[in-house]
Every structure is written in C-alpha cells, then in structure tokens.
N, C-alpha and C positions, 0 to 999 in steps of 0.2 A: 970711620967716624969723623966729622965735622962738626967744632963747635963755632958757635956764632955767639960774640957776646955783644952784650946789650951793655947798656949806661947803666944797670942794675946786677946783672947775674950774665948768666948763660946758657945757651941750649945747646946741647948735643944731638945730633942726629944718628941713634943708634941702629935704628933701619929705616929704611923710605918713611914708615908709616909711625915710628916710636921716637920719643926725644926722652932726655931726661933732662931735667931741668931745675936750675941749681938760681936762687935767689942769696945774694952776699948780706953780707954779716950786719946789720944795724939800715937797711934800706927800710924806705917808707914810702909803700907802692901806691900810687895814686893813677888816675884815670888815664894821664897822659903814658905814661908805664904800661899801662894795661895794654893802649893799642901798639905802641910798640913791640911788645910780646907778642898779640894776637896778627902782627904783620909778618914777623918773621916768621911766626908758627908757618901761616899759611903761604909765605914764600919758599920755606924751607922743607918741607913734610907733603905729604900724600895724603890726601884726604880718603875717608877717612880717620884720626891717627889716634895714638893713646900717647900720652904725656908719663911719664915716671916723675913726681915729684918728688926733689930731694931736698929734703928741710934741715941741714947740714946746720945750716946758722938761723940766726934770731931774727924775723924781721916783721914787718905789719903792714898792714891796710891802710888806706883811707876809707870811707864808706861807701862810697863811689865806685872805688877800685873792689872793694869783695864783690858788690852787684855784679860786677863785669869781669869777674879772673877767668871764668870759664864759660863763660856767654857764645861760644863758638860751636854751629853747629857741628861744625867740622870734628869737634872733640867725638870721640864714642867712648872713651875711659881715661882713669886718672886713676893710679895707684900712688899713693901718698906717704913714704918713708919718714918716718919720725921717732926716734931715740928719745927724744925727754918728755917729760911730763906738761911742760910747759905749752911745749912744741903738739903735744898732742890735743891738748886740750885746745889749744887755736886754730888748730885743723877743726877739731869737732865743734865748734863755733863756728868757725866758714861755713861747714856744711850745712848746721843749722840753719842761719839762716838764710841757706838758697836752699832749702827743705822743696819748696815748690816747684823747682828747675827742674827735678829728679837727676840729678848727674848721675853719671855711673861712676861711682868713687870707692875706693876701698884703703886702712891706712893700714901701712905694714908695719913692722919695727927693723928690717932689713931691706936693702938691696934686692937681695936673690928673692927674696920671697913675692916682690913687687913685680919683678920681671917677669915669673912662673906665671903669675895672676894674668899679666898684660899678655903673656904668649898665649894660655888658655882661651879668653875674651879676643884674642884679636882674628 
C-alpha cells in the first residue's frame, strides 16, 4: 500500500485499481481541492478504479466542490463508510444532489462491508 497525501487528507492505494480515501477532521473542500484529488487519483490508480470512502471525520463542501467530487469518468464505484448520523445524512445529500450523474455509490457502516461491495463490482 502507498499513501499519498494531499493539503487535505489522503489516498491510499489498496490495489492498482482501489484507494481508500480519508478527508481530515474540519477541511472545507472547495474546487481547487477537488482537482487536486481528481489529479492524483488519476496519477496514481488504474483506470478504471473504485474509491473506498472513509468519513472517519467531519468535513464539508463548497458548492462547487459536490458538483465536481466525483466528476471522473475514470470513477466506476464509490463505497462510502460512515458511522454517524451526521456523516450519513451528508453523504445522502451528496448523493442527492448529483441524483442526475447516476454514480455507482453505495454507503456502508464498516470498512469490511465496503471492501466486499467494491471486490464484487470491481
């Protein structure tokens, strides 16, 4: 594994084609963040790839930045790990409203459950 961090978080490269990826505690992700993420994905990863998203901590959007977090065609899935209520509920707002994008998105409440999901789909 190889992580790469960002001025935000970090990505790990769990195989050629999977990351997981971890956004730090009180970040407020904006557009310029977004291509930075979107640069290393596709520097780093095989297209292509599924993301593990791990919502460990607290953080938020600009408006800008939800248009664009997963704008990559390169994406084929996102499994979305979230423990709290909070956390879930802001996931299922992301999702909302990129309703139209159709992402292939699914939110777990574990780790392992997320992985299972991403090995099946990948």
């Amino acid at each position: 594994m190889k992580t790469h961090y960002l001025s935000f978080g970090e990505i790990i490269v769990l195989e050629p084609n999977i990351a997981e990826v971890i956004i730090y505690q009180g970040v407020l992700m904006d557009l310029q963040m977004v291509e930075e993420y979107h640069a290393t994905l596709l520097e780093h990863l095989e297209a292509p790839f599924f993301l593990l998203i791990n919502k460990k901590f607290a953080y938020t959007y600009t408006f800008e930045a939800q248009n664009e977090i997963a704008n990559l065609r390169e994406i084929k899935g996102m499994a979305v790990v979230v423990e709290g209520y909070v956390g879930k509920k802001s996931t299922e707002f992301l999702i909302a409203i990129n309703e139209s994008k159709s992402w292939n998105i699914q939110t777990f409440s574990n780790k392992t459950e997320a992985l299972n999901w991403i090995k099946i789909h990948n």
